[in-house]
C-alpha positions in Angstrom: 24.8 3.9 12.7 22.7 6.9 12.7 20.1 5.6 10.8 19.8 3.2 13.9 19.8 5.7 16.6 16.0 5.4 17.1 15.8 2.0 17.6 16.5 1.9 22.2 17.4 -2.2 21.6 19.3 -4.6 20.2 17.4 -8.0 18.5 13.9 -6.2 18.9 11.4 -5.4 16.9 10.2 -2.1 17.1 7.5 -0.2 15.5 8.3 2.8 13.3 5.2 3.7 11.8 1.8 2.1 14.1 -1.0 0.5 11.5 -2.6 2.6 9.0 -5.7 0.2 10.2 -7.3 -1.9 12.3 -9.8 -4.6 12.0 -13.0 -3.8 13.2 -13.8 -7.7 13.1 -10.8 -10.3 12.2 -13.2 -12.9 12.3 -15.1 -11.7 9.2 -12.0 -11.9 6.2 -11.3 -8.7 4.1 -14.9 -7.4 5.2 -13.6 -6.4 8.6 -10.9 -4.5 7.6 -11.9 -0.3 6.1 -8.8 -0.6 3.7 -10.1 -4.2 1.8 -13.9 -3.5 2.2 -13.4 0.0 0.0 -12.3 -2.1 -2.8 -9.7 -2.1 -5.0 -10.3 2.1 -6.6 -9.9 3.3 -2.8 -6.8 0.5 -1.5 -4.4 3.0 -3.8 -5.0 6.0 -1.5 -5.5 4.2 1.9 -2.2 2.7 1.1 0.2 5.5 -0.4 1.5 6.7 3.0 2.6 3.5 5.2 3.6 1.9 1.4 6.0 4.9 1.0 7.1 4.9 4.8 8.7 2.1 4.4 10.4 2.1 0.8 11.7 5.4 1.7 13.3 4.1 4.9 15.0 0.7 3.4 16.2 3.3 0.3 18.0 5.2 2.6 19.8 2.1 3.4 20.5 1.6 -0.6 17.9 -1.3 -0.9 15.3 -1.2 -3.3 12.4 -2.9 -2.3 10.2 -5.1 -4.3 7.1 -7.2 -3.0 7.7 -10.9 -2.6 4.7 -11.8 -1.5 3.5 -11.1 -5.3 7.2 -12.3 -7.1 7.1 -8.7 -8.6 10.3 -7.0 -9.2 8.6 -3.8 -10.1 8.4 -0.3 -8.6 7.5 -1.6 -4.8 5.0 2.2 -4.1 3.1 1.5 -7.6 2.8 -2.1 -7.2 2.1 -2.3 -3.7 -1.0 0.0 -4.4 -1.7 -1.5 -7.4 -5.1 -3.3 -8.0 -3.2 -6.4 -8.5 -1.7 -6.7 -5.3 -5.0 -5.4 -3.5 -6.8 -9.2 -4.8 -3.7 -11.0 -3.7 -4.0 -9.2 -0.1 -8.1 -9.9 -0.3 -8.0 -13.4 -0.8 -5.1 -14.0 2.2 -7.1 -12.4 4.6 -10.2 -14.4 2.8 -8.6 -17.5 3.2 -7.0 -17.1 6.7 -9.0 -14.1 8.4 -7.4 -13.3 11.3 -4.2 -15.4 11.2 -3.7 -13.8 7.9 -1.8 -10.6 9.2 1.1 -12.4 10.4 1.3 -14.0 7.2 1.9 -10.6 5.5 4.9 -9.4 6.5 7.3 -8.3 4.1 10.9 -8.1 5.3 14.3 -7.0 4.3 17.8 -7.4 5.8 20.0 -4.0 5.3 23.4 -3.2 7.2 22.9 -3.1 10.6 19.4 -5.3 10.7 15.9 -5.7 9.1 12.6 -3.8 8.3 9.8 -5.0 7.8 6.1 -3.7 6.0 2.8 -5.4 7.2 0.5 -5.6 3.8 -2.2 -5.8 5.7 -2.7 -2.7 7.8 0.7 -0.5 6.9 2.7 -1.1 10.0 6.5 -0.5 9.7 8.9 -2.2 12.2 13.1 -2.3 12.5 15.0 -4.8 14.3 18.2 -3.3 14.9 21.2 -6.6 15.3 24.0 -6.5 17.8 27.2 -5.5 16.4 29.4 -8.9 16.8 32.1 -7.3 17.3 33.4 -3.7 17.6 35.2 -1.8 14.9 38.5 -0.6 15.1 37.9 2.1 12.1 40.9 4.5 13.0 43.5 2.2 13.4 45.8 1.7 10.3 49.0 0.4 11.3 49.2 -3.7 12.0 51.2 -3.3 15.0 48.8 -0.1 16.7 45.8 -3.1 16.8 45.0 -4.3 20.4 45.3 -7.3 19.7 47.4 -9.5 18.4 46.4 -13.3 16.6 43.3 -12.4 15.9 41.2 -11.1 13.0 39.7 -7.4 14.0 36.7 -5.5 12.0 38.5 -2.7 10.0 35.5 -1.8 8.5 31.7 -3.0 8.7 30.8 -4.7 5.6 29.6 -2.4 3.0 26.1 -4.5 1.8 24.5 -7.2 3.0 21.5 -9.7 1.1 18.4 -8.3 1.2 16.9 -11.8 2.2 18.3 -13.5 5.8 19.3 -16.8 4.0 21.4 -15.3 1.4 20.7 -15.6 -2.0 21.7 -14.8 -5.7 23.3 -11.7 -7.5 19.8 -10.3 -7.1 19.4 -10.5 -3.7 22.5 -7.9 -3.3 22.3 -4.3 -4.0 25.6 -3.7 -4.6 25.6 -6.4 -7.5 22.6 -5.1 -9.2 24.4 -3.1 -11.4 28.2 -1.1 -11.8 26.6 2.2 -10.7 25.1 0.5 -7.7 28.6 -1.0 -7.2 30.3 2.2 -7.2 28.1 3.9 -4.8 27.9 1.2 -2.3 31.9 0.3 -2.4 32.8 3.3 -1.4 33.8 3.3 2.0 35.3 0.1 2.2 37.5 0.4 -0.9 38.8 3.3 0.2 40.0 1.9 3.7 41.2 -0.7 2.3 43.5 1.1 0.3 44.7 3.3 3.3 45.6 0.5 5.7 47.9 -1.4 2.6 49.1 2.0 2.0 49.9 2.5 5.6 51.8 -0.9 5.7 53.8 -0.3 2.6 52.1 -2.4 0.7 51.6 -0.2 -2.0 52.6 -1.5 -6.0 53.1 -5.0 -4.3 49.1 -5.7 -3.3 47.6 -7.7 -6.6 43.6 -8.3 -6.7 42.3 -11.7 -6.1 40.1 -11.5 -9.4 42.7 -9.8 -11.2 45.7 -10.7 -10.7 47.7 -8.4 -13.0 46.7 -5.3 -11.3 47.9 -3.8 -8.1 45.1 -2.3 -5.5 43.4 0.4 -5.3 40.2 2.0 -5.1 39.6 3.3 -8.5 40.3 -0.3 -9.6 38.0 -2.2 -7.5 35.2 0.2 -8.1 36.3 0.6 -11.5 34.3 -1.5 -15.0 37.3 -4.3 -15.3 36.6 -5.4 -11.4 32.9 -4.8 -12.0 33.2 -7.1 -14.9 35.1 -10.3 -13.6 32.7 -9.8 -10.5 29.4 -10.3 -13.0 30.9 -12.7 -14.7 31.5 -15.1 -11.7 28.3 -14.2 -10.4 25.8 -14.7 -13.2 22.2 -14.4 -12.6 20.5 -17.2 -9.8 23.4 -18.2 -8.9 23.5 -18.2 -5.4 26.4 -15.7 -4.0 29.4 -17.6 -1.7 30.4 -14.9 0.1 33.5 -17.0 1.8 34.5 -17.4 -2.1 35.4 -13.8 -2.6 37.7 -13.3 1.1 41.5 -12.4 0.1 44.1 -11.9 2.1 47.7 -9.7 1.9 50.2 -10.6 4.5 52.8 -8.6 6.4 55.3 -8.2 8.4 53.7 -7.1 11.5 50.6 -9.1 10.3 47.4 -9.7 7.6 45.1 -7.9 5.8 41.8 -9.8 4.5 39.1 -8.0 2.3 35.9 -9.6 1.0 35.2 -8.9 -2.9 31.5 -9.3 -2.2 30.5 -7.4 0.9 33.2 -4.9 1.9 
């Protein structure tokens, strides 16, 4: 929530960094923008700064960036200043001139929203998305809930796909590997464990993938969880998040946990 504090509106875009540069003629292609008409040697240093903007901003969110417009799943600041990328950027704005910029947007969904990175002239926007529903993060006890009948949000989910359609293992940073895992299921583990705990469900609370072990946070962070996670979710397959919901039942009422997102 505080990384979303400067953002004034729900389901906007806003700009967070204005463009590094402006056309001084769309109409004549990659000669009417400064950054492609310096060529290639100079693109690296013209770029650096709204190219770092934005991977540090989405990091702080746990994503690591990559550029899709090029397929590249390398370091996002080297490649995205890279002469490589500069000729796939010429020849877009070549092809299109000046509906290319719209084209060449680069963006990625993180919890709580999107950014997105303009390859053309640096810009930097977030869109911040309105929570559907509130939180109830203190509240432990079944019975203390306001509501009864209905599911609640105990906790926000922990990660989300880094591409608004879903996608495969790779698409979630929490999957990319067991430290990632560890780091990102933090939070949600651990409140998990507290609300079973506070409903004396404690030693009776087995895990969905498995099944011989009771609950707890060191397990689902831990390498055997990690491991049957993996192994269900092998490389481009694409990631059924309604696959991975659980649910412990009570007396005074349910507790359901997704295995992918938190």
């Amino acid at each position: 929530a505080e990384k979303w504090a400067s953002v004034p509106q729900d389901n906007q875009w806003y700009t967070l960094q204005r463009p590094a540069y402006v056309a001084t003629d769309p109409f004549e292609g990659a000669n009417g923008w400064p950054n492609l008409a310096s060529g290639s040697r100079q693109w690296k240093a013209m770029m650096a700064k709204p190219v770092a903007t934005f991977a540090n901003l989405v990091r702080a969110f746990g994503v690591e960036p990559y550029c899709a417009l090029c397929h590249t799943q390398g370091s996002f600041d080297s490649h995205t200043t890279s002469p490589a990328h500069f000729r796939v950027v010429f020849e877009k704005v070549e092809e299109q001139f000046e509906l290319a910029r719209e084209e060449l947007w680069h963006e990625t969904c993180v919890v709580g929203g999107r950014m997105r990175y303009n390859h053309l002239d640096g810009e930097v926007q977030a869109l911040r998305e309105a929570a559907s529903e509130p939180e109830y993060d203190e509240a432990c006890l079944l019975g203390d809930l306001p509501q009864a009948g209905a599911w609640l949000l105990a906790c926000a989910p922990a990660c989300v796909a880094t591409v608004a359609e879903g996608g495969s293992r790779q698409n979630w940073p929490n999957l990319w590997s067991h430290r990632h895992w560890k780091e990102k299921m933090t939070k949600s583990t651990n409140r998990l464990a507290k609300i079973i705990e506070s409903n004396g469900g404690v030693g009776a609370c087995r895990c969905l993938l498995c099944p011989e072990i009771f609950i707890s946070p060191e397990h689902l962070r831990g390498p055997k969880h990690w491991g049957e996670m993996a192994q269900r979710l092998p490389d481009g397959v694409f990631v059924r998040t309604d696959d991975f919901w659980q649910t412990w039942t009570f007396t005074t009422g349910a507790v359901a946990f997704n295995h992918v997102d938190g």
